[in-house]
C-alpha positions in Angstrom: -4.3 -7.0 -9.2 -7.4 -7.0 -7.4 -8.3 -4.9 -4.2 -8.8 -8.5 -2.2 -5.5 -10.0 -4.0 -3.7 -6.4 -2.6 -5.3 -7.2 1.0 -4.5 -10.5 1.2 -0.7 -9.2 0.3 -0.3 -6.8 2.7 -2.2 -8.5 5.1 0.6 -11.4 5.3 3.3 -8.6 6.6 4.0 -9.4 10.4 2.0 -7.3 12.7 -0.3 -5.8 10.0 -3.8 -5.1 10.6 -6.4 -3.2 8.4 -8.3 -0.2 9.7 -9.5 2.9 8.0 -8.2 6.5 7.6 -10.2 9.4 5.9 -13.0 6.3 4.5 -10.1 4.4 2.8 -9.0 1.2 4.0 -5.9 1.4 5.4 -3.1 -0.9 6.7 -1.1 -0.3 9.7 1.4 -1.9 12.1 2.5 -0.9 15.2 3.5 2.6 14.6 1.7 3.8 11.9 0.1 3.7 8.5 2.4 1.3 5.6 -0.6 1.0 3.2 -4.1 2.8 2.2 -6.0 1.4 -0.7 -8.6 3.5 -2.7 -10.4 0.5 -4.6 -12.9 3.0 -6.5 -10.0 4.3 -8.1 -7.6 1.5 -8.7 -5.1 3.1 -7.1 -3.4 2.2 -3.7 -0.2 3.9 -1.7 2.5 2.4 -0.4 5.4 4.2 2.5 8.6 2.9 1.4 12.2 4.3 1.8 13.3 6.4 -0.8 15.9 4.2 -1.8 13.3 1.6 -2.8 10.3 4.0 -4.1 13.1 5.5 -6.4 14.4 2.3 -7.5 10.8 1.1 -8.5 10.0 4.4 -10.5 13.2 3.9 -13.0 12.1 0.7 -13.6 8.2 1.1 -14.5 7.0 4.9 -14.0 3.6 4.2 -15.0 2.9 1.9 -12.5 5.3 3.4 -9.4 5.4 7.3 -9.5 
């Protein structure tokens, strides 16, 4: 996925607005940060409950850890 295909996703959540935090992109909503993206290293973060962040580590770890 592409940094611009990961924008344009999280960019589609209600509310959500990009800003920066520490000279990473980052995505908020009222309330807080949901999403920071690091595109010169391929990697971004997503906040998600445990529940879900546990469930998507089982099913791929090398993509979710």
């Amino acid at each position: 996925m592409s940094v611009d295909d990961a924008r344009e996703i999280i960019l589609s959540f209600p509310e959500a607005f990009e800003s920066s935090h520490h000279g990473h992109p980052d995505f908020r909503i009222p309330g807080g940060i949901f999403a920071t993206l690091w595109p010169t290293q391929h990697r971004s973060v997503l906040r998600l409950t445990p529940a879900l962040a546990e469930s998507l580590e089982a099913r791929d770890g090398a993509t979710f850890k």
